[in-house]
C-alpha positions, 0 to 999 in steps of 0.5 A: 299177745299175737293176733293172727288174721286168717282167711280162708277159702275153700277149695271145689266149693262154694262156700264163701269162707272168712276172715276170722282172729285168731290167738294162735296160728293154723296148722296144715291138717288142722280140722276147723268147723265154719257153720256146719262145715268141717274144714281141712287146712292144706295150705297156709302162706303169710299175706303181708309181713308181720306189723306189731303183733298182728299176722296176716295170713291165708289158708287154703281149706278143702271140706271134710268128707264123712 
């Protein structure tokens, strides 16, 4: 089973972001919660390759405005 290790930022913000596992792999467009934030990937790159089945990845978010 793939374990993905995400971090995220948050773009125009301060909030600090995460690092959280993962079963399956973020998608652009995706809305995440983190604490009482909603989130919007915009952007997602692999950090390191593969090793094993761990994936190392960042994604880019922006706050969803309501």
């Amino acid at each position: 089973m793939a374990i993905y290790k995400v971090s995220y930022v948050v773009t125009k913000s301060n909030h600090p972001g995460g690092i959280v596992n993962l079963d399956k792999q973020p998608e652009v467009g995706e809305i995440i919660n983190m604490g009482t934030f909603d989130l919007e990937v915009i952007e997602i790159f692999e950090l390191i390759p593969p090793r094993g089945d761990f994936y190392y990845l960042h994604a880019t978010c922006k706050i969803v405005e309501e």
